[in-house]
C-alpha positions as CSV (number, residue, x, y, z in Angstrom):
1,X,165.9,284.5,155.0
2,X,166.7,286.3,158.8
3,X,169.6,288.1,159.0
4,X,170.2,286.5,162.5
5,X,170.5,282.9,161.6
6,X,169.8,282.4,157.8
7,X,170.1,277.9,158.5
8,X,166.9,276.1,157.0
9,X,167.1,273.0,159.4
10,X,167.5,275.6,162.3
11,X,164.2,277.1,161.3
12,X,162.8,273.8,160.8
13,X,163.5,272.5,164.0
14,X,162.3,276.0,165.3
15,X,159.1,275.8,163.8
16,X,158.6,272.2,164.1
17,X,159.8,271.3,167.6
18,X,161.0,274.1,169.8
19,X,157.9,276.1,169.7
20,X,155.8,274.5,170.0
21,X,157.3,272.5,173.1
22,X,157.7,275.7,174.5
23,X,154.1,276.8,174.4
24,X,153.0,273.4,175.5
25,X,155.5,273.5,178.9
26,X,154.3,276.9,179.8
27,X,150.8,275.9,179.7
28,X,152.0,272.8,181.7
29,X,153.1,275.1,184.4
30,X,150.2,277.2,184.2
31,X,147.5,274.9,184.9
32,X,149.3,273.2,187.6
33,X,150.3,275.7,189.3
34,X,147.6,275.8,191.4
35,X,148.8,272.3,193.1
36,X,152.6,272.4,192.1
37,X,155.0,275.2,192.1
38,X,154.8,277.6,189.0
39,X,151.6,279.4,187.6
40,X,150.9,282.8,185.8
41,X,153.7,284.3,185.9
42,X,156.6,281.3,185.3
43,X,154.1,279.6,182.5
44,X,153.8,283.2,181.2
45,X,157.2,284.0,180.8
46,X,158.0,280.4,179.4
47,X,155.3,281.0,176.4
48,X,157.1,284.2,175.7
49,X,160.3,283.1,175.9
50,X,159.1,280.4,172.8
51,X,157.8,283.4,170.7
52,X,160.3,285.7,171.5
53,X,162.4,282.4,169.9
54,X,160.5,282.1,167.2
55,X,161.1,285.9,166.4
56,X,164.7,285.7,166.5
57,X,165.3,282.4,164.1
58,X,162.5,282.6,161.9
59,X,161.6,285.1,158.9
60,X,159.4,288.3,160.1
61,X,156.5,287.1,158.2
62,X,156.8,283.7,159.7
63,X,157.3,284.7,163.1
64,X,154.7,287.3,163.2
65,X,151.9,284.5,162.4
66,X,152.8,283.0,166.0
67,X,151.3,286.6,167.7
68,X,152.0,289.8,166.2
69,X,152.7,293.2,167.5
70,X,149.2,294.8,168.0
71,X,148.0,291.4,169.1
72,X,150.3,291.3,172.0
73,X,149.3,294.4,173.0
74,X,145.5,293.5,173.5
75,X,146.4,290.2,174.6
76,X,147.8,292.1,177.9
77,X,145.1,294.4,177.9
78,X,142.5,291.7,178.4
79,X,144.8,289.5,180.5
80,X,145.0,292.5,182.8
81,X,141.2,293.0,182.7
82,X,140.2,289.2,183.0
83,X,142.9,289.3,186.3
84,X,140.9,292.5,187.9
85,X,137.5,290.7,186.6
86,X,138.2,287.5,188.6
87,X,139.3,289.8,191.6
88,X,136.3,292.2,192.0
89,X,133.4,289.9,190.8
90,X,133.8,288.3,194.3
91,X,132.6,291.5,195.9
92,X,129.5,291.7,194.0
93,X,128.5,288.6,196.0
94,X,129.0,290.1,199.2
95,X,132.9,289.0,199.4
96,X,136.1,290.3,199.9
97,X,138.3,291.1,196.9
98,X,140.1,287.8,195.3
99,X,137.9,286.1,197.7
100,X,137.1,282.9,195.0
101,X,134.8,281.2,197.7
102,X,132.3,283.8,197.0
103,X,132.1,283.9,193.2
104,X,128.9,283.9,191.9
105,X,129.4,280.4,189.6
106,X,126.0,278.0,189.5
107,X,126.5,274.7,188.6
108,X,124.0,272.6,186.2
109,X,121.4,272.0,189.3
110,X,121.2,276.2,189.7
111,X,123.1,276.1,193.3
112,X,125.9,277.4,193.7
113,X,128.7,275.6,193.8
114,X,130.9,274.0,197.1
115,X,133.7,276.4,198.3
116,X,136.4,274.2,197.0
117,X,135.0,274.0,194.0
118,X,134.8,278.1,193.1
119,X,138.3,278.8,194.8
120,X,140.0,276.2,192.0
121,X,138.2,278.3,189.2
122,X,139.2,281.4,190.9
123,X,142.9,280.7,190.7
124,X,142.8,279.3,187.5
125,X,141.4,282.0,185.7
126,X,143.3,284.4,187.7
127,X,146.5,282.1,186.7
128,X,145.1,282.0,183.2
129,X,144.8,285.8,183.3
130,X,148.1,286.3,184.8
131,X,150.0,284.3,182.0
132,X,148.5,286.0,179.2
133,X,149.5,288.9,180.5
134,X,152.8,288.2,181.2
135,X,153.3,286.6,177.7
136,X,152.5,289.4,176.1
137,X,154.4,292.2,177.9
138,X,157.6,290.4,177.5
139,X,156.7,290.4,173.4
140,X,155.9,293.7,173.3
141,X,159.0,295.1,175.0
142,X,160.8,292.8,172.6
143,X,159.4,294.0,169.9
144,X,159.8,297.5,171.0
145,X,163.3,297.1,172.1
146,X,164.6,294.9,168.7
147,X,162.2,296.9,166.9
148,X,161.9,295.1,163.6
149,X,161.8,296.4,159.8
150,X,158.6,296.1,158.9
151,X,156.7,296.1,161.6
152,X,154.5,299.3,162.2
């Protein structure tokens, strides 16, 4: 049982419900954040703000299935790298940096895609990038700053 709030139905509806709602909002608000306000960064800190739940109402070994420690840690590592990835492969194409109409992307036909087209990946895998990034810094100072038994 947690020493912070040792209820069953509170983990329950925990597990069950508010976790997984939270995960699924801050998704919501990264994908449309491209067209709608939100994105990386709000989507990002809602998803952590759901785990960081989840690790203060649920049992360390429960809560650490959701994403543990070292996990967090390379999930910001390659959500930093996939955010420098998506701003520099533009300039291999002869572009500027973050410059998503000139990302070298074919479509099924071999041509390249229409401008339009490669600027709405662009700024979703930068969004993408951005969120997982986010999500997992805010876990890992959490985890550093609650620093739970157990947890090397």
């Amino acid at each position: 049982m947690n020493k912070f709030f040792p209820s069953n139905p509170l983990q329950f509806f925990v597990r069950v419900v508010l976790v997984p709602i939270m995960l699924l909002f801050g998704l919501y608000v990264v994908v449309h954040g491209e067209e709608s306000p939100g994105g990386g960064f709000q989507g990002g800190a809602m998803m952590a703000a759901g785990i960081i739940v989840a690790r203060l109402t649920l049992d360390p070994e429960q809560d650490r299935r959701v994403l543990s420690s070292h996990v967090a840690v390379v999930l910001a590592l390659l959500g930093a790298l996939l955010v420098m990835a998506v701003g520099i492969a533009p300039m291999f194409a002869g572009g500027n940096f973050l410059d998503y109409g000139s990302l070298p992307i074919p479509n099924q036909d071999g041509q390249v895609l229409p401008h339009f087209g490669l600027r709405s990946i662009g700024i979703m895998v930068f969004e993408f990038g951005v969120a997982i990034a986010v999500m997992s810094i805010l876990v890992t100072i959490f985890d550093y700053l609650a620093e739970f038994p157990g947890d090397s």
